[in-house]
PDB file of N, CA, C and O in Angstrom:
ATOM      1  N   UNK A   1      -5.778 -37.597   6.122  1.00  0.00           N
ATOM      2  CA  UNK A   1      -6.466 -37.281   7.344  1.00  0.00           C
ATOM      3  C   UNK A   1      -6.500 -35.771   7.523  1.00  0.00           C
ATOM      4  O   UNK A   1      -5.643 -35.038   7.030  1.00  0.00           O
ATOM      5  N   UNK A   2      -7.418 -35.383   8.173  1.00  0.00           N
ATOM      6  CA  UNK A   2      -8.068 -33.784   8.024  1.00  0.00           C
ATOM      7  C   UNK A   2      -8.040 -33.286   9.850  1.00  0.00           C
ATOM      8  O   UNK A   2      -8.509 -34.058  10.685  1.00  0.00           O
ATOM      9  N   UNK A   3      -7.731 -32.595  10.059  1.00  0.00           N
ATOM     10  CA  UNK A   3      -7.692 -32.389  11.576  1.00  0.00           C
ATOM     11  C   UNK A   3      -8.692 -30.679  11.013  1.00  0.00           C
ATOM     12  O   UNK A   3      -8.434 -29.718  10.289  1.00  0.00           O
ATOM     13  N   UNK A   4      -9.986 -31.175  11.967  1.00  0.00           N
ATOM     14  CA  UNK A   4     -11.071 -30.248  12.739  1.00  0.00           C
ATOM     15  C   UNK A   4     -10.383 -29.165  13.584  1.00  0.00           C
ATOM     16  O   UNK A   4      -9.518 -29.640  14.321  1.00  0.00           O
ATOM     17  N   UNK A   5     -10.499 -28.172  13.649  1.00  0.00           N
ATOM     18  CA  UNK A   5      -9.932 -27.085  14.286  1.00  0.00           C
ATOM     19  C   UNK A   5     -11.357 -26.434  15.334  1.00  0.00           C
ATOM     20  O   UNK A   5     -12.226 -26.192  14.495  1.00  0.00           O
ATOM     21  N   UNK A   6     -11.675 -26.231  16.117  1.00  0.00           N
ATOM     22  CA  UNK A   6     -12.683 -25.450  16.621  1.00  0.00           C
ATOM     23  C   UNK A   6     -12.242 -24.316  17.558  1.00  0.00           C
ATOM     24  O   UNK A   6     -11.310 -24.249  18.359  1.00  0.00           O
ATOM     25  N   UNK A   7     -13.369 -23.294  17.149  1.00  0.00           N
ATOM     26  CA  UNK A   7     -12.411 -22.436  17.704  1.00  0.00           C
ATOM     27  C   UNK A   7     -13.909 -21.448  19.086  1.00  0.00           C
ATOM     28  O   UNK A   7     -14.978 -20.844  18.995  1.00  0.00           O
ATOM     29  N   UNK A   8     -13.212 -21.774  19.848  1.00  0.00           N
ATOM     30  CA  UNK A   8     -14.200 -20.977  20.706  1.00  0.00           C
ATOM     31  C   UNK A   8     -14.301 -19.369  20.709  1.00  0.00           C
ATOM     32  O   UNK A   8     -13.485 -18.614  21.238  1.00  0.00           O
ATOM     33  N   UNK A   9     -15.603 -18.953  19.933  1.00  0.00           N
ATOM     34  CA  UNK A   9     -15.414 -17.657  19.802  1.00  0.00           C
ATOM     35  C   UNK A   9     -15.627 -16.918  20.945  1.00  0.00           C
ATOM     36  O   UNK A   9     -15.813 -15.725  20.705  1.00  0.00           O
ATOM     37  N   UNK A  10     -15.673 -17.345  22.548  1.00  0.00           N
ATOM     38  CA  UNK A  10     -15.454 -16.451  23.316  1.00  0.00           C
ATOM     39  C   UNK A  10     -13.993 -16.312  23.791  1.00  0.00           C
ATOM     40  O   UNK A  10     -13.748 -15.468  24.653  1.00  0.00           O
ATOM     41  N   UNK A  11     -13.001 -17.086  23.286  1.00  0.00           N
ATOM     42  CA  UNK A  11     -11.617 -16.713  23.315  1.00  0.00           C
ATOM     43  C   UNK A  11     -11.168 -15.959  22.281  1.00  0.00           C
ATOM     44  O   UNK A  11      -9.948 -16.127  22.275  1.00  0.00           O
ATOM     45  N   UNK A  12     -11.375 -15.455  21.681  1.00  0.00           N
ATOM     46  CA  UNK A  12     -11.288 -14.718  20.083  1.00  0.00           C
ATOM     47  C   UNK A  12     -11.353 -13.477  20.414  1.00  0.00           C
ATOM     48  O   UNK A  12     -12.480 -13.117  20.751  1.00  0.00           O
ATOM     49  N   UNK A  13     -10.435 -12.586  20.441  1.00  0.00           N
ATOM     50  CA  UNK A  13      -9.863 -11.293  20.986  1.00  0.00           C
ATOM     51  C   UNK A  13     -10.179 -10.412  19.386  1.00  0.00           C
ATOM     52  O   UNK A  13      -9.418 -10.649  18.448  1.00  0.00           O
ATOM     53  N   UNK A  14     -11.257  -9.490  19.219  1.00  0.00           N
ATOM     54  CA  UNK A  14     -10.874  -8.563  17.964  1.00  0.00           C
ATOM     55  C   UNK A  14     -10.228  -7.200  18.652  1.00  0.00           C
ATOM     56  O   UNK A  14     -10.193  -6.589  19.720  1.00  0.00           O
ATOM     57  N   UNK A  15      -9.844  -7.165  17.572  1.00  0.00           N
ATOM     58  CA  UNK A  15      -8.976  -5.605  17.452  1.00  0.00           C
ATOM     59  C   UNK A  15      -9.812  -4.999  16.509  1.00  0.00           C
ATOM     60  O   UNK A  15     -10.057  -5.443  15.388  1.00  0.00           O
ATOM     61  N   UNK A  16     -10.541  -3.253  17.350  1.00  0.00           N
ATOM     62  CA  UNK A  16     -11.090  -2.806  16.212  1.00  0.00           C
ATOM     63  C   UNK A  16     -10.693  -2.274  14.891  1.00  0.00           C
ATOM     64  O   UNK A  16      -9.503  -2.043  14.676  1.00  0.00           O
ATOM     65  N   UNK A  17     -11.490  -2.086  14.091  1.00  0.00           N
ATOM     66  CA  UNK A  17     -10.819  -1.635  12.896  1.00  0.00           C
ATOM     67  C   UNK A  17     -10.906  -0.067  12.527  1.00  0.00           C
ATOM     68  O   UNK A  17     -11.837   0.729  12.408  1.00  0.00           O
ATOM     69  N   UNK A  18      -9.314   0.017  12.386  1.00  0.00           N
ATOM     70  CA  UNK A  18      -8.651   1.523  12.184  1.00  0.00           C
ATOM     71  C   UNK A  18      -8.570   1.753  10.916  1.00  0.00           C
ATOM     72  O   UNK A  18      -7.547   1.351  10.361  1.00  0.00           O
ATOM     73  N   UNK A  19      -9.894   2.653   9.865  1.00  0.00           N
ATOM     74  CA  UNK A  19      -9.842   2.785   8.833  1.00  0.00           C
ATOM     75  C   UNK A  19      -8.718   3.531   8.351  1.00  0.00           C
ATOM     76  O   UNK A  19      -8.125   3.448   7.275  1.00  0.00           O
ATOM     77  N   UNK A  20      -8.557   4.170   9.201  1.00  0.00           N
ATOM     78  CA  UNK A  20      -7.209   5.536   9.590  1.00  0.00           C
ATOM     79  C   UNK A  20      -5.829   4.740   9.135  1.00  0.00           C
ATOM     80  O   UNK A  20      -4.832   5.244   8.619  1.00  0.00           O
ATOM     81  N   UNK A  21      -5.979   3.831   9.356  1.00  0.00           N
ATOM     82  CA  UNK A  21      -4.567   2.982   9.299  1.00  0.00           C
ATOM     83  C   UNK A  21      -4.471   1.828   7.424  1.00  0.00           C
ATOM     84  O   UNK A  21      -3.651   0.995   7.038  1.00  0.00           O
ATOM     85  N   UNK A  22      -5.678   2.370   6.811  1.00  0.00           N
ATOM     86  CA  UNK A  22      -5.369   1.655   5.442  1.00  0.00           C
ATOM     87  C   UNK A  22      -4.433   2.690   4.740  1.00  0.00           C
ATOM     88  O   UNK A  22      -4.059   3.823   5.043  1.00  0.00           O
ATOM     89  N   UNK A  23      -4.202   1.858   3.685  1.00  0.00           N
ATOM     90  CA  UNK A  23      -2.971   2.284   2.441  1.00  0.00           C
ATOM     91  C   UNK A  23      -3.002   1.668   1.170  1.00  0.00           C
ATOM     92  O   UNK A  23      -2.769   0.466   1.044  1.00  0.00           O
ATOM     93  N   UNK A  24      -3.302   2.489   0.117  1.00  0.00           N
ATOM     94  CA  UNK A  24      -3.428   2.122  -1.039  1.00  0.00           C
ATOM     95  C   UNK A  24      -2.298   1.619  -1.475  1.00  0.00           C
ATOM     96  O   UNK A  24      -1.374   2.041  -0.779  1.00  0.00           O
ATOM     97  N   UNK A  25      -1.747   0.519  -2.769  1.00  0.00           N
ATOM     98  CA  UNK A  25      -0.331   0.559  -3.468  1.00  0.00           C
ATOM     99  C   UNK A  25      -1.346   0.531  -4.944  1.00  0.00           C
ATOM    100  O   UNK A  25      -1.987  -0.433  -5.361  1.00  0.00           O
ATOM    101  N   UNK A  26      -1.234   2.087  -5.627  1.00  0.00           N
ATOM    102  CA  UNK A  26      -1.575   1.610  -6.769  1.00  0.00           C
ATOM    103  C   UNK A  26      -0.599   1.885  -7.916  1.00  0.00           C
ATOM    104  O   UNK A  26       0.019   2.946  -7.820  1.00  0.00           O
ATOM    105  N   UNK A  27      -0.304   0.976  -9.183  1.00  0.00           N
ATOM    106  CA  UNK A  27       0.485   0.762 -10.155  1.00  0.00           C
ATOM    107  C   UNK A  27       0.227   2.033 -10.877  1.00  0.00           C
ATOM    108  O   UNK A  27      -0.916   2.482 -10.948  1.00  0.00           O
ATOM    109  N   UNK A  28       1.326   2.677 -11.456  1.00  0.00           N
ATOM    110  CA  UNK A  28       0.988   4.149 -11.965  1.00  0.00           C
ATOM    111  C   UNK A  28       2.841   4.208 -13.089  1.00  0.00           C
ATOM    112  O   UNK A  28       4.019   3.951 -12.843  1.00  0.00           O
ATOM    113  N   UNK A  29       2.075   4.679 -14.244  1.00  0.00           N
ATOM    114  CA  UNK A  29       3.196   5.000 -15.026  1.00  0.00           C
ATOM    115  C   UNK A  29       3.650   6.268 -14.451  1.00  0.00           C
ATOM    116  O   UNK A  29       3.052   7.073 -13.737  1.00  0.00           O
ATOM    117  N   UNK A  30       5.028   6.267 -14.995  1.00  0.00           N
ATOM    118  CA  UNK A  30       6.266   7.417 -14.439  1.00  0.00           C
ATOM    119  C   UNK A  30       5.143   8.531 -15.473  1.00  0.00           C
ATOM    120  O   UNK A  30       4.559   9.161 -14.591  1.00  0.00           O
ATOM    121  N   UNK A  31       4.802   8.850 -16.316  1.00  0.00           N
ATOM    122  CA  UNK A  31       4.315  10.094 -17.221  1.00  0.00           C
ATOM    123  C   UNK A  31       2.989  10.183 -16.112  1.00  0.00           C
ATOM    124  O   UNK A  31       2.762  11.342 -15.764  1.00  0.00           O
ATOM    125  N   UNK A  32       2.462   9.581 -15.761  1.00  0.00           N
ATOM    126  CA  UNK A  32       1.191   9.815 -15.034  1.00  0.00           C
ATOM    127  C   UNK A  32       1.684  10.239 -13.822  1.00  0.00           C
ATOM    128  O   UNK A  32       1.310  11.355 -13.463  1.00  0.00           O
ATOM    129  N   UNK A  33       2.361   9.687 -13.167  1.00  0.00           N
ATOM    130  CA  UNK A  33       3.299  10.082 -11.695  1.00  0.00           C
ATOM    131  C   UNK A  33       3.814  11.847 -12.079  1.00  0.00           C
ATOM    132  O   UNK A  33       3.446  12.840 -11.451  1.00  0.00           O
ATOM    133  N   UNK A  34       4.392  11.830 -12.824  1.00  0.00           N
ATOM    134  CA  UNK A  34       5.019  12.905 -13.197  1.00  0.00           C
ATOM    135  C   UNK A  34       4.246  14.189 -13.461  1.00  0.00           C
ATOM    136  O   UNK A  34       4.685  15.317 -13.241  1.00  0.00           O
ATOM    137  N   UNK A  35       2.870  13.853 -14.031  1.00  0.00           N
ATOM    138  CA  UNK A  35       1.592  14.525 -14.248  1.00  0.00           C
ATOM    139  C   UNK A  35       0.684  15.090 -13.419  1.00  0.00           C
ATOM    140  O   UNK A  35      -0.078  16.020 -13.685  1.00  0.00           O
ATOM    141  N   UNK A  36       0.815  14.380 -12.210  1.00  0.00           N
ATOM    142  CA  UNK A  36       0.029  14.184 -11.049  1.00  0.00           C
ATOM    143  C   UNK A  36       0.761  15.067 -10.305  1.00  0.00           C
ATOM    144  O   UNK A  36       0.036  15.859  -9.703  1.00  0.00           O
ATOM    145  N   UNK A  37       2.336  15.274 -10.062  1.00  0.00           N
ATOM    146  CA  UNK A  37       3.532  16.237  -9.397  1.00  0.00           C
ATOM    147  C   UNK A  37       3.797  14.646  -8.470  1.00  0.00           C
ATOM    148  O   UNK A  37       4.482  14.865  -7.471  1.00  0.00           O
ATOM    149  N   UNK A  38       3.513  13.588  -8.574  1.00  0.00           N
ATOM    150  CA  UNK A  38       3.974  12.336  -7.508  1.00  0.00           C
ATOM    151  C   UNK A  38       5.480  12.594  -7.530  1.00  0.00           C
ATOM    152  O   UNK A  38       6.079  12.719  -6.462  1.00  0.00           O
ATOM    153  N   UNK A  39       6.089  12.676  -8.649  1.00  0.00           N
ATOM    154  CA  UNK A  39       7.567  12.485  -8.486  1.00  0.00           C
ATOM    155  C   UNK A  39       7.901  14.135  -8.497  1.00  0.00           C
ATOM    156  O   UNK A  39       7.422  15.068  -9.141  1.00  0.00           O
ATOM    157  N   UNK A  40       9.027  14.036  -7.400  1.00  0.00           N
ATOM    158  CA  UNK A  40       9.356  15.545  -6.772  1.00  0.00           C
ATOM    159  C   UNK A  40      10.106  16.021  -7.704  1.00  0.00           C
ATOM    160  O   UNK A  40      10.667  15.089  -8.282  1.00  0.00           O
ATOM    161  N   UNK A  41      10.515  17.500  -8.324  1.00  0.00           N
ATOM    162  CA  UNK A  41      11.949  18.407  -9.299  1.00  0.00           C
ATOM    163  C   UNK A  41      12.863  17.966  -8.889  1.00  0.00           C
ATOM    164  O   UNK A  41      13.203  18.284  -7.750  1.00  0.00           O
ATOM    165  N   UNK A  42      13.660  17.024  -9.675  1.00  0.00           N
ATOM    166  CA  UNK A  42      14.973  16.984  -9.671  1.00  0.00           C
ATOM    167  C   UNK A  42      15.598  15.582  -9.439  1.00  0.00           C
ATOM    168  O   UNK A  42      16.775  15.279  -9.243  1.00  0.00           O
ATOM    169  N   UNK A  43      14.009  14.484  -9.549  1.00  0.00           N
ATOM    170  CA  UNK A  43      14.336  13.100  -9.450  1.00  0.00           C
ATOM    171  C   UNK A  43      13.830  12.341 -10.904  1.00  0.00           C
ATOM    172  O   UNK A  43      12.737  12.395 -11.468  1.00  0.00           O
ATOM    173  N   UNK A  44      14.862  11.740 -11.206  1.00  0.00           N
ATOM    174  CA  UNK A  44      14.725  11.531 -12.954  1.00  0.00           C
ATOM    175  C   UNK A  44      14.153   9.690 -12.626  1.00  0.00           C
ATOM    176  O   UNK A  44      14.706   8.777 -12.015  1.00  0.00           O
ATOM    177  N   UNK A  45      13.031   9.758 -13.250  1.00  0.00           N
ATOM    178  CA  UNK A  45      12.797   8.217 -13.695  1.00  0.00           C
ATOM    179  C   UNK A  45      12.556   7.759 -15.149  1.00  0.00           C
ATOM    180  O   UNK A  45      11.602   8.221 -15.775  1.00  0.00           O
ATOM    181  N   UNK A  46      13.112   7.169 -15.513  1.00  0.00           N
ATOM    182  CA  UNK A  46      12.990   6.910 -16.914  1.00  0.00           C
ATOM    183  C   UNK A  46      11.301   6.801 -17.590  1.00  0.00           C
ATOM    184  O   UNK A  46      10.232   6.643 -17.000  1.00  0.00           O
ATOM    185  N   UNK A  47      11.519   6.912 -18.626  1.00  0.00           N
ATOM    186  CA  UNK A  47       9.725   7.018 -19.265  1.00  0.00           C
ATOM    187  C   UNK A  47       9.940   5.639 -19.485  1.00  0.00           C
ATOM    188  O   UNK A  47      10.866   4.923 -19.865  1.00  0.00           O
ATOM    189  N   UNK A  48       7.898   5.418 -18.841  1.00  0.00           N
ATOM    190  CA  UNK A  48       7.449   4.127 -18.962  1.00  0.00           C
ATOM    191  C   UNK A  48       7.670   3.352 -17.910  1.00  0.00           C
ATOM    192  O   UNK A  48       6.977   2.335 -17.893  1.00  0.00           O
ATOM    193  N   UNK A  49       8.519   3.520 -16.893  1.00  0.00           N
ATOM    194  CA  UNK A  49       8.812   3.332 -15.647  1.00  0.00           C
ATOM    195  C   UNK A  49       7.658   2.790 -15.049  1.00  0.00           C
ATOM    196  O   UNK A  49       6.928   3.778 -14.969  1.00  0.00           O
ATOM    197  N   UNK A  50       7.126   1.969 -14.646  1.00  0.00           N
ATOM    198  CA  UNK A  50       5.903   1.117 -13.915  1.00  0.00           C
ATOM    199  C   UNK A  50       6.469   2.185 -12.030  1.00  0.00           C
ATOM    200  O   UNK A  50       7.591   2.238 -11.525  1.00  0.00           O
ATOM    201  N   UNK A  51       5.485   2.665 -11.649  1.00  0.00           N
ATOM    202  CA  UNK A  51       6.160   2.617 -10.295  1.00  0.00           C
ATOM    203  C   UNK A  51       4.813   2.351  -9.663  1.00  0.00           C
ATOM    204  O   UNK A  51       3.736   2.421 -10.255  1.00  0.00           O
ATOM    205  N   UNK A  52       5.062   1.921  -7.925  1.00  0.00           N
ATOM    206  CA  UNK A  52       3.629   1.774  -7.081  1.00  0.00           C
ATOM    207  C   UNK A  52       3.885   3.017  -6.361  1.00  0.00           C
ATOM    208  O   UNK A  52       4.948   3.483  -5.952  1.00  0.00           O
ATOM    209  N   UNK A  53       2.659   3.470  -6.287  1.00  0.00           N
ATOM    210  CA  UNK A  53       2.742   4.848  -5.729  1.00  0.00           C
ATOM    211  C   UNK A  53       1.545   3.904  -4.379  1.00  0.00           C
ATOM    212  O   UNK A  53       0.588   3.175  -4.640  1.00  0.00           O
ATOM    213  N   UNK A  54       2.178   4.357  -2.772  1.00  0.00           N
ATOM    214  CA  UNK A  54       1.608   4.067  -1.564  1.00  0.00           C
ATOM    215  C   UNK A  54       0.501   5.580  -1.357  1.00  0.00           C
ATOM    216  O   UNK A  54       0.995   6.707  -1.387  1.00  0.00           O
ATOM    217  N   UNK A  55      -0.899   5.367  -1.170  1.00  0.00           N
ATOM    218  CA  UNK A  55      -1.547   6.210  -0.690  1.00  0.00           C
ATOM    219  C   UNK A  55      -2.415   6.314   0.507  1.00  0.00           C
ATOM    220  O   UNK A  55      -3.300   5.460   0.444  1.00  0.00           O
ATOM    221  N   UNK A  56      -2.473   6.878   1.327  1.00  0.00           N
ATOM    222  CA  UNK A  56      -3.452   7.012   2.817  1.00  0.00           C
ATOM    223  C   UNK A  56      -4.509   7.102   2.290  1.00  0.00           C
ATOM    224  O   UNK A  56      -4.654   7.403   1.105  1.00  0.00           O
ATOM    225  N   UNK A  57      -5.579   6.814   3.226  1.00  0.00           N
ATOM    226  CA  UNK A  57      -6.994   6.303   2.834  1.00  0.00           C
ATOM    227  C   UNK A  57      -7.967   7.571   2.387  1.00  0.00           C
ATOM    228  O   UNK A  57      -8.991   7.604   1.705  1.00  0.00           O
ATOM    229  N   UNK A  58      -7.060   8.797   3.194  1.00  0.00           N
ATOM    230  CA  UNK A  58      -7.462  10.232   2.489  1.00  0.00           C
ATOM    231  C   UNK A  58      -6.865  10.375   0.934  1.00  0.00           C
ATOM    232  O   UNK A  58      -7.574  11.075   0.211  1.00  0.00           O
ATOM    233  N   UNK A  59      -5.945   9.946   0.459  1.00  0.00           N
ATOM    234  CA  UNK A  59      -5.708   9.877  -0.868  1.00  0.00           C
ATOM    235  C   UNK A  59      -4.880  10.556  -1.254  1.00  0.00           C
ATOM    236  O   UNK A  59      -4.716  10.728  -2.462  1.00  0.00           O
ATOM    237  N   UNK A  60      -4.020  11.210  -0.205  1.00  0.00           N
ATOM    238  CA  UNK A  60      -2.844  11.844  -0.013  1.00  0.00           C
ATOM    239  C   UNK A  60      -1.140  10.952  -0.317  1.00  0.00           C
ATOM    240  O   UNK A  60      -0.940   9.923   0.330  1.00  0.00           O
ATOM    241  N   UNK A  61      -0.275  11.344  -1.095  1.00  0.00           N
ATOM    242  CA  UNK A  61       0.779  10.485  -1.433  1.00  0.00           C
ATOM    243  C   UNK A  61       1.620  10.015  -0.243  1.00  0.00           C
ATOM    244  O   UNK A  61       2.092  10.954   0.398  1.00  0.00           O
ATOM    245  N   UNK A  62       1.881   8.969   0.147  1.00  0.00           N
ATOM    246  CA  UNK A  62       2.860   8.679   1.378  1.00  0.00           C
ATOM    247  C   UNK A  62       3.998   8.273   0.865  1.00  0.00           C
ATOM    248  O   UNK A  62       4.871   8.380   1.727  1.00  0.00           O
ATOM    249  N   UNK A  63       4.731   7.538  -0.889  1.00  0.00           N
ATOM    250  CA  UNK A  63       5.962   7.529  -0.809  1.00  0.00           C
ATOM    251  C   UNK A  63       5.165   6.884  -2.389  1.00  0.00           C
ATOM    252  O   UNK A  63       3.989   6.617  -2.637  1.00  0.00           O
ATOM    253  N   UNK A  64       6.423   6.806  -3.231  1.00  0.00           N
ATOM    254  CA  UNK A  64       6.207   5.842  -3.937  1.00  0.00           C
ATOM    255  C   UNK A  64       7.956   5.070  -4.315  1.00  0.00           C
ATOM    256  O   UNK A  64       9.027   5.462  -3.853  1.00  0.00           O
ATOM    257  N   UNK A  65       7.765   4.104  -5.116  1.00  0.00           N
ATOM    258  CA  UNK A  65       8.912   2.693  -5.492  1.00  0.00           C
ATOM    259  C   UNK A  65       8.647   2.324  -6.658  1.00  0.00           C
ATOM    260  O   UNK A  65       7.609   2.625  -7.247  1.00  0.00           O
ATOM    261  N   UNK A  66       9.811   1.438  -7.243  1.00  0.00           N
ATOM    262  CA  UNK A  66       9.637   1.155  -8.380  1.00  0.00           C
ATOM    263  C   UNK A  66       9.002  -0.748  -8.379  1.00  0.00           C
ATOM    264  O   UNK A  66       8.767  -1.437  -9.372  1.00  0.00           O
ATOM    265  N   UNK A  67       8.892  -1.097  -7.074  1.00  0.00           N
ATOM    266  CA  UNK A  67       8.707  -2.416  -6.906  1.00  0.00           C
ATOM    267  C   UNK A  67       7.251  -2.612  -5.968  1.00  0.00           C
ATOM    268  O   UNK A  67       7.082  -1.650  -5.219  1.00  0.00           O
ATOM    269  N   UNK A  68       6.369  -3.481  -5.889  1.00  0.00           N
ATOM    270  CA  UNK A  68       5.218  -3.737  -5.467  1.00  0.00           C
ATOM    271  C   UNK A  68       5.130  -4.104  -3.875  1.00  0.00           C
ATOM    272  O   UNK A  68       4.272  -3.878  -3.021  1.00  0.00           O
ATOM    273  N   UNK A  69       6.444  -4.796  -3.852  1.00  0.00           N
ATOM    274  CA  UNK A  69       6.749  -5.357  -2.761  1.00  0.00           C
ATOM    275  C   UNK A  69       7.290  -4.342  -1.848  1.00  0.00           C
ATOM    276  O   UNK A  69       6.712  -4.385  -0.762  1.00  0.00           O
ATOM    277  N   UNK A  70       8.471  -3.183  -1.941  1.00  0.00           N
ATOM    278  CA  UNK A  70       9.199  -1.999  -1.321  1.00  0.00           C
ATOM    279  C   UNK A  70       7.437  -1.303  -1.067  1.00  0.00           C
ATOM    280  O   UNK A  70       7.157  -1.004   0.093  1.00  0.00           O
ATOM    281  N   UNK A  71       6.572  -1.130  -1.938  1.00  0.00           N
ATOM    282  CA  UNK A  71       5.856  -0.587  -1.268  1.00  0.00           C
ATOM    283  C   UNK A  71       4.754  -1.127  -0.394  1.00  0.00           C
ATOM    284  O   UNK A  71       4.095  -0.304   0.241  1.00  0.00           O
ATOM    285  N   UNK A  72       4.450  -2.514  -0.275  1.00  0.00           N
ATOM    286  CA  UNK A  72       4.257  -3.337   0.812  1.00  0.00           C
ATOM    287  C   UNK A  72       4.323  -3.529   2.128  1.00  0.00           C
ATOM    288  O   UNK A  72       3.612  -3.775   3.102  1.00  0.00           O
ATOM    289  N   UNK A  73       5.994  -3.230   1.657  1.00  0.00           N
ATOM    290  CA  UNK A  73       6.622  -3.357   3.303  1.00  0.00           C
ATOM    291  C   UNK A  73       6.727  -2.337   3.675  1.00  0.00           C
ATOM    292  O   UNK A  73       6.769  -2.272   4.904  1.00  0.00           O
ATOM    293  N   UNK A  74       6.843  -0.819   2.816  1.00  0.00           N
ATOM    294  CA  UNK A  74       6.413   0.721   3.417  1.00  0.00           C
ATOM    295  C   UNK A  74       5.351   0.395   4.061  1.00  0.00           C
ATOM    296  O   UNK A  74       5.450   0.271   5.282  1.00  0.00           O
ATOM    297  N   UNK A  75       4.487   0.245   3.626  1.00  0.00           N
ATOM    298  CA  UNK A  75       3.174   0.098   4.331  1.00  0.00           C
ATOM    299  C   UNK A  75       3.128  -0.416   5.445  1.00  0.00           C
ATOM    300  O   UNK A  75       2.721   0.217   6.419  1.00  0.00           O
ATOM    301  N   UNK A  76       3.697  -2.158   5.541  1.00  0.00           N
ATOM    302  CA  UNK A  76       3.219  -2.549   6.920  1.00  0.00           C
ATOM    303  C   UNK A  76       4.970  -1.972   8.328  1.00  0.00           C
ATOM    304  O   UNK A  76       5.317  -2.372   9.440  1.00  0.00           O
ATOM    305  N   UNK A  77       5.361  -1.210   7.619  1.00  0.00           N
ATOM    306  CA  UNK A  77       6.802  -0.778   8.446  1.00  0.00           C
ATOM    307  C   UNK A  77       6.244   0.558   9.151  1.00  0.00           C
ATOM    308  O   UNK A  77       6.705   1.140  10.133  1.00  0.00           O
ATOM    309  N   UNK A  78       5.254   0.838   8.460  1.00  0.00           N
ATOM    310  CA  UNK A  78       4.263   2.010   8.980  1.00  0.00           C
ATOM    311  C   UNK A  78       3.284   1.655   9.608  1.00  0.00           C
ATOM    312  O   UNK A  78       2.575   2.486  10.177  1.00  0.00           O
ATOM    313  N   UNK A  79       3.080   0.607   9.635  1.00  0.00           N
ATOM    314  CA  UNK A  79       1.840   0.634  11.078  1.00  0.00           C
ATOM    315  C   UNK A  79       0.529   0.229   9.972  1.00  0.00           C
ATOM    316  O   UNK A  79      -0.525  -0.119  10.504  1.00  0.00           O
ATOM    317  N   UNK A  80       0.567   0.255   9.061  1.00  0.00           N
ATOM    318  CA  UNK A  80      -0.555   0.257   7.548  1.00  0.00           C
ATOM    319  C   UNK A  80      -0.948  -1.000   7.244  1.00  0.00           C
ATOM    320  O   UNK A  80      -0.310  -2.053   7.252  1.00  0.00           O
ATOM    321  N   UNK A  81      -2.287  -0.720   6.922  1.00  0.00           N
ATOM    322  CA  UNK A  81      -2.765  -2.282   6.374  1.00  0.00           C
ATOM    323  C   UNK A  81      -2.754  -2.096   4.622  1.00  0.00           C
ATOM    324  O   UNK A  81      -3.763  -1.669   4.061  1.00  0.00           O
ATOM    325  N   UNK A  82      -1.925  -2.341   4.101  1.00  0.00           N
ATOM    326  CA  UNK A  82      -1.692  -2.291   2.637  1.00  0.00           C
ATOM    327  C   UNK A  82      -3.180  -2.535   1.791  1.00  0.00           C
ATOM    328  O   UNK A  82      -4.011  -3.272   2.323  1.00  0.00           O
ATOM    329  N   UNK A  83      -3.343  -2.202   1.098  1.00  0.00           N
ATOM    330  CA  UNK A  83      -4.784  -2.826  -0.415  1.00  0.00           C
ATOM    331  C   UNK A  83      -4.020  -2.422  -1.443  1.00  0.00           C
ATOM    332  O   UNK A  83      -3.212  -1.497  -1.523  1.00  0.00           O
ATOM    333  N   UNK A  84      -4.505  -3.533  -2.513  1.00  0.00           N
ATOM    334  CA  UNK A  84      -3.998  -3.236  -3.934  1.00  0.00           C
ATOM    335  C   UNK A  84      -4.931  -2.645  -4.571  1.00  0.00           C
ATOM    336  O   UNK A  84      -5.967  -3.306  -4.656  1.00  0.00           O
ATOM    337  N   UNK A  85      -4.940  -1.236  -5.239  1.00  0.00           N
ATOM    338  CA  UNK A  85      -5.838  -0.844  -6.217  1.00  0.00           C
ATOM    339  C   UNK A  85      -4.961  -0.581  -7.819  1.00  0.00           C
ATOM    340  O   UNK A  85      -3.808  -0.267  -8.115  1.00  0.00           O
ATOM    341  N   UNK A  86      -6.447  -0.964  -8.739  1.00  0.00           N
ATOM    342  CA  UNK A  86      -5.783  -1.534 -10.360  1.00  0.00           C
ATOM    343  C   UNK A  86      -6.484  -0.030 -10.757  1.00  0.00           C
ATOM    344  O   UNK A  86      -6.442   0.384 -11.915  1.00  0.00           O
TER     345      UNK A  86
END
């Protein structure tokens, strides 16, 4: 059995959309990170290192991690609507 949902779209509250508020997580080797200046003098990550580097929608670095998820929850702990770019 299937239960119908209807939804009255004059109760349907949007929230506009704050382009201001996206965030990239894109997958980036440690030599490319390192290339780019992503990783700061004096923080060692091993070569080959997969890390997600988090970016603002200007394309500016906001943090990066070695896990997909740490930078996820950077994102939405910031107020950010996360996107995955490959």
């Amino acid at each position: 059995m299937t239960d119908n949902i209807v939804i009255d779209p004059r109760t349907v509250v949007q929230q506009p959309f704050d382009a201001d508020r996206l965030a990239y997580i894109k997958p980036t080797g440690a030599d490319e990170a390192r290339r780019l200046g992503i990783i700061p003098p004096g923080i060692e990550v091993p070569d080959g290192t997969q890390l997600y580097v988090l970016h603002g929608v200007d394309g500016r670095v906001l943090g990066f991690t070695d896990a997909w998820e740490s930078a996820y929850g950077a994102a939405l702990q910031n107020e950010l609507t996360p996107l995955s770019v490959h």
